[in-house]
Chimera marker file (.cmm) of the C-alpha trace (Angstrom):
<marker_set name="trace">
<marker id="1" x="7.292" y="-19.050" z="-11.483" r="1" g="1" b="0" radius="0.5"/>
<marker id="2" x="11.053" y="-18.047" z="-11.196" r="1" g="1" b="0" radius="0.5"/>
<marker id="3" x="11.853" y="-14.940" z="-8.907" r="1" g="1" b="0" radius="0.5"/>
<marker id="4" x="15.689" y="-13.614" z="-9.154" r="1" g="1" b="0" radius="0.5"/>
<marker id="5" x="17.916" y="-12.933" z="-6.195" r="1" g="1" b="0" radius="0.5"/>
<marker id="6" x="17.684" y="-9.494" z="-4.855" r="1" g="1" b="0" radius="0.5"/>
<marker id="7" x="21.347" y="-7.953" z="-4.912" r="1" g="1" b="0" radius="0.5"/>
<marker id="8" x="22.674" y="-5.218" z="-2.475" r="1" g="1" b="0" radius="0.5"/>
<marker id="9" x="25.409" y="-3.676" z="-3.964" r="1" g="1" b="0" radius="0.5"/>
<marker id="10" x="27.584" y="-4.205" z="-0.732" r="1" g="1" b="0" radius="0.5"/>
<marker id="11" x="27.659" y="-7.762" z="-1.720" r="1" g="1" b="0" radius="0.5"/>
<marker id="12" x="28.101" y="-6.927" z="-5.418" r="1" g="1" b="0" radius="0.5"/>
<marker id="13" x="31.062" y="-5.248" z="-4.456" r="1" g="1" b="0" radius="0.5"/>
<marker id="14" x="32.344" y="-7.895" z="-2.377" r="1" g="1" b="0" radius="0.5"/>
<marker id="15" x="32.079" y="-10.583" z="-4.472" r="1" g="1" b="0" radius="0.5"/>
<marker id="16" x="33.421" y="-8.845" z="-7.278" r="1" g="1" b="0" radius="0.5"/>
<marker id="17" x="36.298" y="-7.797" z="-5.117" r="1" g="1" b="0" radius="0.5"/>
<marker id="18" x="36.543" y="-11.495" z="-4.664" r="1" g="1" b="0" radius="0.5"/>
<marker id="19" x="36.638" y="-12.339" z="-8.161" r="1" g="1" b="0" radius="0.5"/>
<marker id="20" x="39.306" y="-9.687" z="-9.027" r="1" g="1" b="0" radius="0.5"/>
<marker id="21" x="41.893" y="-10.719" z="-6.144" r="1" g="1" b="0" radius="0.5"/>
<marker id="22" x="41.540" y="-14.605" z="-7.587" r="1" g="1" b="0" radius="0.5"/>
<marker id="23" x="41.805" y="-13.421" z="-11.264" r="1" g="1" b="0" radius="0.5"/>
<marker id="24" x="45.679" y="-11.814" z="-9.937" r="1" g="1" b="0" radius="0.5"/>
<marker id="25" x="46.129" y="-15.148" z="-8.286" r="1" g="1" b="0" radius="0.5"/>
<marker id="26" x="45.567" y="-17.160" z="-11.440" r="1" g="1" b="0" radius="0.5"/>
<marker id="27" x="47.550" y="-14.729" z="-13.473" r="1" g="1" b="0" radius="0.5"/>
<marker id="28" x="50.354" y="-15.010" z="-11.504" r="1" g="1" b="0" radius="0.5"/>
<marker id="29" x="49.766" y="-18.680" z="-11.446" r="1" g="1" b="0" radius="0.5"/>
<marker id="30" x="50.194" y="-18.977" z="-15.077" r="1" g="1" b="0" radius="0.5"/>
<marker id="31" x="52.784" y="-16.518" z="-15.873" r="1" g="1" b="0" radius="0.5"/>
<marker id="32" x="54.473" y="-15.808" z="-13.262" r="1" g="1" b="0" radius="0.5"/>
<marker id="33" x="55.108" y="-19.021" z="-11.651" r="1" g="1" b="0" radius="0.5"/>
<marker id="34" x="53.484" y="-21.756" z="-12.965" r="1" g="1" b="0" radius="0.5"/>
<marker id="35" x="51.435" y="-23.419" z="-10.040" r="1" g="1" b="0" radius="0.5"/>
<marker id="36" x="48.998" y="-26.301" z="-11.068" r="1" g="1" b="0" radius="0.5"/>
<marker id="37" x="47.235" y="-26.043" z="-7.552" r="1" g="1" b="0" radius="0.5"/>
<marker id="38" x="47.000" y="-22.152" z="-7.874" r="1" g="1" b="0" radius="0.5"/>
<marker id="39" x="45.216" y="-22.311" z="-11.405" r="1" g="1" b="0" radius="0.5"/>
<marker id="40" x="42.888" y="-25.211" z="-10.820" r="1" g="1" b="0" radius="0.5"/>
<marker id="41" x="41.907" y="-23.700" z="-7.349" r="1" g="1" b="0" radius="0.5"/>
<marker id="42" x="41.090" y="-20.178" z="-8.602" r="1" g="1" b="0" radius="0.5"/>
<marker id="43" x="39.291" y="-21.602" z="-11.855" r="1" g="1" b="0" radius="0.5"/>
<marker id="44" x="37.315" y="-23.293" z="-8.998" r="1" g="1" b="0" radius="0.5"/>
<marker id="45" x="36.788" y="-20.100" z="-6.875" r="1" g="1" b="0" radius="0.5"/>
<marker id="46" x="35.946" y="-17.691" z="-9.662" r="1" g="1" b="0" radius="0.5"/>
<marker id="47" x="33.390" y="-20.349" z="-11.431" r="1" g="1" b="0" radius="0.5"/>
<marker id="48" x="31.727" y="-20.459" z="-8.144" r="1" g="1" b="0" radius="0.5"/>
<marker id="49" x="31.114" y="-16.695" z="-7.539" r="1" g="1" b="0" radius="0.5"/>
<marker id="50" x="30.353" y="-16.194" z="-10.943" r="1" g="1" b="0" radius="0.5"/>
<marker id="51" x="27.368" y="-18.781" z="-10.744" r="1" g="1" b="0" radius="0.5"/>
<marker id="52" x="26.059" y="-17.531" z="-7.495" r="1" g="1" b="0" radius="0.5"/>
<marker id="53" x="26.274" y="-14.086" z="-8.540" r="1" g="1" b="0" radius="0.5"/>
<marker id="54" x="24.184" y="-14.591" z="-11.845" r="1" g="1" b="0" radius="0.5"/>
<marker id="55" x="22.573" y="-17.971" z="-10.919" r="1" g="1" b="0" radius="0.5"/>
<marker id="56" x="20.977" y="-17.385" z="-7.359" r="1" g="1" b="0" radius="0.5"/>
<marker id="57" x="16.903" y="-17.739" z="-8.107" r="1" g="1" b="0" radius="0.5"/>
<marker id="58" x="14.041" y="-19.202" z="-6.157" r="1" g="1" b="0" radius="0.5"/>
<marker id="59" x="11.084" y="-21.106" z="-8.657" r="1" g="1" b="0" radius="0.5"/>
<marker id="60" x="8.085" y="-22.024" z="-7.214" r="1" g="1" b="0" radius="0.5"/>
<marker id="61" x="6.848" y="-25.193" z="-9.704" r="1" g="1" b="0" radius="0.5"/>
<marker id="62" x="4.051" y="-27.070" z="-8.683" r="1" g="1" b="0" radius="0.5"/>
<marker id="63" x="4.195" y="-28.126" z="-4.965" r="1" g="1" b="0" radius="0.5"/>
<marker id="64" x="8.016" y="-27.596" z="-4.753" r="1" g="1" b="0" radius="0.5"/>
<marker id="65" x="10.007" y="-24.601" z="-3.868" r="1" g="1" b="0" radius="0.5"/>
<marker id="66" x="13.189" y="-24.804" z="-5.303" r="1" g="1" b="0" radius="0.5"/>
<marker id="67" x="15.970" y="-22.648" z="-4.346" r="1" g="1" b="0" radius="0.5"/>
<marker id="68" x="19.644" y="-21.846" z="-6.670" r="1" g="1" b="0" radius="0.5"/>
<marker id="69" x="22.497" y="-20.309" z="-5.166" r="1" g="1" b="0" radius="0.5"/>
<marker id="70" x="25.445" y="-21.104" z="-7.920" r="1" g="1" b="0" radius="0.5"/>
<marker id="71" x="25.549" y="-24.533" z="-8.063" r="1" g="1" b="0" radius="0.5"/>
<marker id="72" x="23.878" y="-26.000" z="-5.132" r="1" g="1" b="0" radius="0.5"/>
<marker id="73" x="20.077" y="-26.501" z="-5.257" r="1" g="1" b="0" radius="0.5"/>
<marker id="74" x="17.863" y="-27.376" z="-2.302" r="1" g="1" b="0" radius="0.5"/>
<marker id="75" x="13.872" y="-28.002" z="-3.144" r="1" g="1" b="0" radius="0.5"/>
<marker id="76" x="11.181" y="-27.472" z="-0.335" r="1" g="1" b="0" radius="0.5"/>
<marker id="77" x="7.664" y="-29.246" z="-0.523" r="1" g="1" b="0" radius="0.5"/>
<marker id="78" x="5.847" y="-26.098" z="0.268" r="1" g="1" b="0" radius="0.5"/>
<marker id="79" x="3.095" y="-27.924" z="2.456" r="1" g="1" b="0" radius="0.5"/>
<marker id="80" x="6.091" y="-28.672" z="4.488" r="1" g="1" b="0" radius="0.5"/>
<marker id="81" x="5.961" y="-24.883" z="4.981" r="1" g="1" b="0" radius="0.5"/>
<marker id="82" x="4.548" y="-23.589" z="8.440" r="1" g="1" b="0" radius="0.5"/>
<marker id="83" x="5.648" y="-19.922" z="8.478" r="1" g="1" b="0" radius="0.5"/>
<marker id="84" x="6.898" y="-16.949" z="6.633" r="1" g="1" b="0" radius="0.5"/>
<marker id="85" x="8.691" y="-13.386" z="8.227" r="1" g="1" b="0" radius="0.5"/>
<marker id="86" x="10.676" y="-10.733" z="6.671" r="1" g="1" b="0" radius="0.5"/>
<marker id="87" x="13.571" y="-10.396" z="8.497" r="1" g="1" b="0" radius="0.5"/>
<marker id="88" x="16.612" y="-8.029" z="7.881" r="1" g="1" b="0" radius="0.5"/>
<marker id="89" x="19.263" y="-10.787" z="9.085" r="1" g="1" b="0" radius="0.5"/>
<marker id="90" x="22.869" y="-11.237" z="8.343" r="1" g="1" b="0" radius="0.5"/>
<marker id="91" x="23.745" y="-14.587" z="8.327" r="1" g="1" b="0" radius="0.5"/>
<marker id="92" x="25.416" y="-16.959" z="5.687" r="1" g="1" b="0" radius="0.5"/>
<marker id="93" x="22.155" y="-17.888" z="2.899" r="1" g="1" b="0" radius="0.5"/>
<marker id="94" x="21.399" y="-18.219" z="-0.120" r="1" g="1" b="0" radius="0.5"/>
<marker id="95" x="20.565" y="-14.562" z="-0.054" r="1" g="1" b="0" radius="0.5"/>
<marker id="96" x="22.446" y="-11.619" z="-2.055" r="1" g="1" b="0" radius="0.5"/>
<marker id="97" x="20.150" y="-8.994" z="-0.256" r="1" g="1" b="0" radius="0.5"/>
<marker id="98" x="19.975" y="-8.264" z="3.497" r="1" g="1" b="0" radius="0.5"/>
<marker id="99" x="16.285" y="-7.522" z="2.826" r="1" g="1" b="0" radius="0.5"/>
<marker id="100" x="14.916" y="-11.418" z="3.058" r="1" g="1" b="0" radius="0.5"/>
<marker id="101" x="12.370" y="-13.678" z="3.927" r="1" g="1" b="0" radius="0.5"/>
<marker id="102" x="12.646" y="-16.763" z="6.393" r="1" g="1" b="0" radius="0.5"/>
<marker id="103" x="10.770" y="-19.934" z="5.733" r="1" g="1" b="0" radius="0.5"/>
<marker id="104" x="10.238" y="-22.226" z="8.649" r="1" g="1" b="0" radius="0.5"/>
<marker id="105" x="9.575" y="-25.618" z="7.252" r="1" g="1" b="0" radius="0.5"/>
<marker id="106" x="9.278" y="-29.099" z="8.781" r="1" g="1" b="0" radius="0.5"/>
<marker id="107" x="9.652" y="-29.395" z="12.311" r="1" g="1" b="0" radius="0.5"/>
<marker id="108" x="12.657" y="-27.005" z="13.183" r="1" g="1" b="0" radius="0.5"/>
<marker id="109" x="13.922" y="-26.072" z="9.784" r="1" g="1" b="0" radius="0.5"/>
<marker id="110" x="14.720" y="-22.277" z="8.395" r="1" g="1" b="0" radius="0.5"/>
<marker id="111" x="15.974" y="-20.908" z="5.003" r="1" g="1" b="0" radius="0.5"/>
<marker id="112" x="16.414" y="-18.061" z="4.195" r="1" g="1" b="0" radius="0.5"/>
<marker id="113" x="15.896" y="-15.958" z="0.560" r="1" g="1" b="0" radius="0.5"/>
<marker id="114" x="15.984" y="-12.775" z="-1.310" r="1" g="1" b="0" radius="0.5"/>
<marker id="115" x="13.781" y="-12.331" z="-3.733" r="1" g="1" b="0" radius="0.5"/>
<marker id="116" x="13.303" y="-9.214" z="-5.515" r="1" g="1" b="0" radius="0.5"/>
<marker id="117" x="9.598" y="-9.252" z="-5.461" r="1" g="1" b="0" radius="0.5"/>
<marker id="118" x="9.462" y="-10.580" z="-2.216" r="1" g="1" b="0" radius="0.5"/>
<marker id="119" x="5.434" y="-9.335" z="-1.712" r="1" g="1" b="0" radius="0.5"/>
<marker id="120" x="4.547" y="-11.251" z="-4.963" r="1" g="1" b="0" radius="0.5"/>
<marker id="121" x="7.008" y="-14.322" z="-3.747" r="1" g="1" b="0" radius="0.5"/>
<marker id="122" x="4.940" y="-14.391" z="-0.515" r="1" g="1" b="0" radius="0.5"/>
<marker id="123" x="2.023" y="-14.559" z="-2.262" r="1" g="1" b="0" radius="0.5"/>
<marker id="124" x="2.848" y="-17.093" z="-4.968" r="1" g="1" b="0" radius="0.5"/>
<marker id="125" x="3.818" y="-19.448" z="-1.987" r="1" g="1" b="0" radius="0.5"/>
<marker id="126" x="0.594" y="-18.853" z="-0.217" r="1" g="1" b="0" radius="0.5"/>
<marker id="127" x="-1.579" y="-19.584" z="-3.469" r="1" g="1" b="0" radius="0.5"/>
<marker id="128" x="-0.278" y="-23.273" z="-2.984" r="1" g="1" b="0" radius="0.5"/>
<marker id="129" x="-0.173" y="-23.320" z="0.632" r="1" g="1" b="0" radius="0.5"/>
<marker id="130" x="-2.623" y="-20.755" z="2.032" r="1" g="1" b="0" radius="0.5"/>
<marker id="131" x="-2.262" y="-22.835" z="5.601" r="1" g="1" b="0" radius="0.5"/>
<marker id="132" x="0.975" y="-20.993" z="6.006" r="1" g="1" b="0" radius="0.5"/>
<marker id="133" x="1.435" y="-18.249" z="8.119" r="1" g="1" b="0" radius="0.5"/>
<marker id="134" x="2.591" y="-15.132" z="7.491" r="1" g="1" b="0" radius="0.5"/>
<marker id="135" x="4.261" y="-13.371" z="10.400" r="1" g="1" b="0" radius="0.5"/>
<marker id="136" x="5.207" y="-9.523" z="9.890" r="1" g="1" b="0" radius="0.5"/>
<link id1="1" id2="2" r="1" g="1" b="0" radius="0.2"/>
<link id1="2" id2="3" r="1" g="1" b="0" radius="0.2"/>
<link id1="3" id2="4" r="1" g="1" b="0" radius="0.2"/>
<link id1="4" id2="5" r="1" g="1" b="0" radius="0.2"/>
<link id1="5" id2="6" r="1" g="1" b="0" radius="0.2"/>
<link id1="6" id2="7" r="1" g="1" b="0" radius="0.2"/>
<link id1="7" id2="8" r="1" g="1" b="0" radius="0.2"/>
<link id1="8" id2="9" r="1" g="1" b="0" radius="0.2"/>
<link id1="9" id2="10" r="1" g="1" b="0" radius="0.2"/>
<link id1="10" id2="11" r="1" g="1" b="0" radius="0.2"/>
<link id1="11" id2="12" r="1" g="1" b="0" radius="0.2"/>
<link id1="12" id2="13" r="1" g="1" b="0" radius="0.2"/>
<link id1="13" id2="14" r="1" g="1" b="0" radius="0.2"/>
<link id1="14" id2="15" r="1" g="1" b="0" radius="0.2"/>
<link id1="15" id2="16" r="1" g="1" b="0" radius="0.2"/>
<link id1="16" id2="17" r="1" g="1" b="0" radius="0.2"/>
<link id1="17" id2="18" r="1" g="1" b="0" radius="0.2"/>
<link id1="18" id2="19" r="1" g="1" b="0" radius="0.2"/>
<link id1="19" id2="20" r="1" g="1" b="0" radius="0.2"/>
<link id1="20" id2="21" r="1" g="1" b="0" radius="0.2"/>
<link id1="21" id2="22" r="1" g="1" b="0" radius="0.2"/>
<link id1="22" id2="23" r="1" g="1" b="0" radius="0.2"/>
<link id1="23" id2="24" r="1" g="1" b="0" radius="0.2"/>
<link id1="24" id2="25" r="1" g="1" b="0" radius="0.2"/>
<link id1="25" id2="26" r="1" g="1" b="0" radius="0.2"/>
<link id1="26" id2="27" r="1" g="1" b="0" radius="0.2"/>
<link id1="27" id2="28" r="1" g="1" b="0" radius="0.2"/>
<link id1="28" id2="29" r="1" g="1" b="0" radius="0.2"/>
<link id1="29" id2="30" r="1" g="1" b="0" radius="0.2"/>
<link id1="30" id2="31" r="1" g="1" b="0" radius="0.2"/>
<link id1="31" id2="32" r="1" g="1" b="0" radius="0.2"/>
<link id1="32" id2="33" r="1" g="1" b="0" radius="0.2"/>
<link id1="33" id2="34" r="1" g="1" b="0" radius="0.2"/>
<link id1="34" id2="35" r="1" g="1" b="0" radius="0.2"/>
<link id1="35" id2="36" r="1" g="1" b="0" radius="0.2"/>
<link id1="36" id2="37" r="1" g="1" b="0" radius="0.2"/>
<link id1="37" id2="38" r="1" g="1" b="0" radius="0.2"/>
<link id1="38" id2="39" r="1" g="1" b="0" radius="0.2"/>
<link id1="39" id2="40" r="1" g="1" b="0" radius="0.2"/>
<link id1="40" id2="41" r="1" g="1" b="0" radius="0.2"/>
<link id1="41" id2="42" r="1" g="1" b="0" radius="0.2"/>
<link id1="42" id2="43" r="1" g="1" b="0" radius="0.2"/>
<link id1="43" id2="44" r="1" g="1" b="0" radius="0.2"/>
<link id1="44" id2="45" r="1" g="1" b="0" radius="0.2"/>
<link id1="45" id2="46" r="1" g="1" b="0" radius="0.2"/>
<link id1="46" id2="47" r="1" g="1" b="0" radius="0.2"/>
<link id1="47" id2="48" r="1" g="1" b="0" radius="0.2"/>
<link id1="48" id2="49" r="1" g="1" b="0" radius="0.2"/>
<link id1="49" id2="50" r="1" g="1" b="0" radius="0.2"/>
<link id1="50" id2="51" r="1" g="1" b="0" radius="0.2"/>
<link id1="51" id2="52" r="1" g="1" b="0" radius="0.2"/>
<link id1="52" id2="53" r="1" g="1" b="0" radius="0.2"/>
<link id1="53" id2="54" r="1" g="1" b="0" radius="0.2"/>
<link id1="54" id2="55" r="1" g="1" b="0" radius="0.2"/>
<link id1="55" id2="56" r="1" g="1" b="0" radius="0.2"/>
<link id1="56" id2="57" r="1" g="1" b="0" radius="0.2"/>
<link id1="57" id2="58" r="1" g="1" b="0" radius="0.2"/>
<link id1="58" id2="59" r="1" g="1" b="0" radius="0.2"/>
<link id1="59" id2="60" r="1" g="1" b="0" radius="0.2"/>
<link id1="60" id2="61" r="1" g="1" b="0" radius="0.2"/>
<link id1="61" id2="62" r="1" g="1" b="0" radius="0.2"/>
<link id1="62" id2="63" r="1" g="1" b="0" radius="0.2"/>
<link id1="63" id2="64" r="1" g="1" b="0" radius="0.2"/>
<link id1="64" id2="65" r="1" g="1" b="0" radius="0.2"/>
<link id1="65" id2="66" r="1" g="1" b="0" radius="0.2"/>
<link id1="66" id2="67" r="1" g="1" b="0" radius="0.2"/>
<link id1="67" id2="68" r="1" g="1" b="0" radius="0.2"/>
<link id1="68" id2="69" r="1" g="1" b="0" radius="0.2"/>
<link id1="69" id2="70" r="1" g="1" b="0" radius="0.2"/>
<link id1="70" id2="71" r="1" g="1" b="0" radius="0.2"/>
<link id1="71" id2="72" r="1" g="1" b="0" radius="0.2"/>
<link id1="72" id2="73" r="1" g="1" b="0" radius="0.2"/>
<link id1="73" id2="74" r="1" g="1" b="0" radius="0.2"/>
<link id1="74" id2="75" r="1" g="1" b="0" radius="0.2"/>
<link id1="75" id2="76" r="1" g="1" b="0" radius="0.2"/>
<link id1="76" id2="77" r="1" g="1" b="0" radius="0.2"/>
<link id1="77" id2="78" r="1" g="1" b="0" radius="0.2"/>
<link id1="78" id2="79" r="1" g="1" b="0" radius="0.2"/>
<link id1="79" id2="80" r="1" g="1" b="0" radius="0.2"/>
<link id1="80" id2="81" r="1" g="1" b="0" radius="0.2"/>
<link id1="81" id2="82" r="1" g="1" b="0" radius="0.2"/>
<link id1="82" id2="83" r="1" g="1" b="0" radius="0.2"/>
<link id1="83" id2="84" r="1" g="1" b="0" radius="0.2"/>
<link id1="84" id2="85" r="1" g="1" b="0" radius="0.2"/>
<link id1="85" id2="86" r="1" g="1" b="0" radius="0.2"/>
<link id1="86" id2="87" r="1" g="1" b="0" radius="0.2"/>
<link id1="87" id2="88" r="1" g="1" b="0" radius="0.2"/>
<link id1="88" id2="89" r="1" g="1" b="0" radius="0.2"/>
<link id1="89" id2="90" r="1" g="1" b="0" radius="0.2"/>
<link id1="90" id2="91" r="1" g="1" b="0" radius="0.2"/>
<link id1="91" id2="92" r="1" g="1" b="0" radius="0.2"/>
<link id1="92" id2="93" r="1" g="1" b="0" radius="0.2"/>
<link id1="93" id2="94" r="1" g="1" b="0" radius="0.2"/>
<link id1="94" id2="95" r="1" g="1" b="0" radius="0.2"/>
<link id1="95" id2="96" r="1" g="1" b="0" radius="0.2"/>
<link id1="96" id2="97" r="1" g="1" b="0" radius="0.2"/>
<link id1="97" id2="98" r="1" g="1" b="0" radius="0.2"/>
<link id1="98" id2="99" r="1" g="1" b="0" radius="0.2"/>
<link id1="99" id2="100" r="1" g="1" b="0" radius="0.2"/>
<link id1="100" id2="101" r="1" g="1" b="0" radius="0.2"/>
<link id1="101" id2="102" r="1" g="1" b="0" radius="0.2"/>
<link id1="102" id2="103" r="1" g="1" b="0" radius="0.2"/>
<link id1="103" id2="104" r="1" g="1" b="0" radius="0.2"/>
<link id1="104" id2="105" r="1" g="1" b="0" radius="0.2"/>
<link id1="105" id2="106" r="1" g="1" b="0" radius="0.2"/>
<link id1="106" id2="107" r="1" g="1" b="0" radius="0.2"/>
<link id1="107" id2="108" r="1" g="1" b="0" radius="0.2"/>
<link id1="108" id2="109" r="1" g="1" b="0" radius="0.2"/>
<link id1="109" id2="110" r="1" g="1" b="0" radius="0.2"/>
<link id1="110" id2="111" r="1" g="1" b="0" radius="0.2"/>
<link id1="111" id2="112" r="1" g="1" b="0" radius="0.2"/>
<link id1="112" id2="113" r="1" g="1" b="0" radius="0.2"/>
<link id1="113" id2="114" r="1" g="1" b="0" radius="0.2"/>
<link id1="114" id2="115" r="1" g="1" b="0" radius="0.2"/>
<link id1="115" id2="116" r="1" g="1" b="0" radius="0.2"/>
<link id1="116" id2="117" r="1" g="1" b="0" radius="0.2"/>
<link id1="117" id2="118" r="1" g="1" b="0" radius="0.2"/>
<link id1="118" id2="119" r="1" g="1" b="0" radius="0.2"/>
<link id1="119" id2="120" r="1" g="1" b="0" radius="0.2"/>
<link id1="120" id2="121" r="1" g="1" b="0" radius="0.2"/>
<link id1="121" id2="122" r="1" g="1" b="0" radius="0.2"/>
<link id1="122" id2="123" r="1" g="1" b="0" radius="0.2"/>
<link id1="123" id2="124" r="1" g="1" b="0" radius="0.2"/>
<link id1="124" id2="125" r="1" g="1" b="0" radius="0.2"/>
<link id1="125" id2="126" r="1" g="1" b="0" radius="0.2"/>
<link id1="126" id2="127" r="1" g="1" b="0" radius="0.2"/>
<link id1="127" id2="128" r="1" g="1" b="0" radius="0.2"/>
<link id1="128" id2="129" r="1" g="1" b="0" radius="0.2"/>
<link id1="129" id2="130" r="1" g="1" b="0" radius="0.2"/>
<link id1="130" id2="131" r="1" g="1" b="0" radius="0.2"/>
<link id1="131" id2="132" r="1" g="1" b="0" radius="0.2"/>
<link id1="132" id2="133" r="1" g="1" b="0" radius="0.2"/>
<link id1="133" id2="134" r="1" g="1" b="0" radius="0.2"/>
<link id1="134" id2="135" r="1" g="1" b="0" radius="0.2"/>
<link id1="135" id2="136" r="1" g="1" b="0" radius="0.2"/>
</marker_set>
């Protein structure tokens, strides 16, 4: 089962910002002045916001949770799994939403998501894994 990335438009925005300020870079990489570095590093930047914009997912498939955010991929066994909170928390992962859920796993490990449907995520994770505890 795949669940899509929540997205706050605050990080929409930023993002897109993002993307427009290295689209004037290239530009004026490639007509402007020509700059080699300049083009190949803002192909790089835009590509990568682009993917995690559209490609940030979490799919739960068979006893593996595996988790997209652009091009990186990290998979979780879920009975690795010990606990699971809703939190509201700022920091850097592989989250678009500030509405996400952390996932303790292993013996000091935490991820964090955003999944739209986070009640049905929750769920979904504790059909293959109902040892895991939900905290609220």
């Amino acid at each position: 089962m795949v669940f899509i990335s929540k997205r706050d438009s605050w990080m929409g925005l930023i993002i897109w910002v993002l993307i427009a300020a290295f689209l004037r870079v290239f530009y004026q990489s490639v007509f402007v002045q020509t700059n080699i570095i300049g083009i190949v590093a803002m192909v790089i930047m835009v590509s990568l916001l682009v993917a995690i914009w559209f490609n940030t997912r979490y799919k739960i498939e068979g006893n593996q949770l595996h988790i997209y955010y652009g091009p990186i991929k990290k998979s979780i066994n879920l009975k690795d799994i010990q606990t699971i909170r809703q939190t509201m928390n700022p920091f850097v992962a592989p989250a678009l939403s500030m509405n996400r859920v952390e996932i303790n796993y292993e013996e000091y490990k935490t991820i964090q998501v955003s999944p739209k449907l986070i009640n049905e995520f929750i769920s979904e994770i504790k059909k293959k894994n109902p040892e895991i505890q939900v905290e609220s």
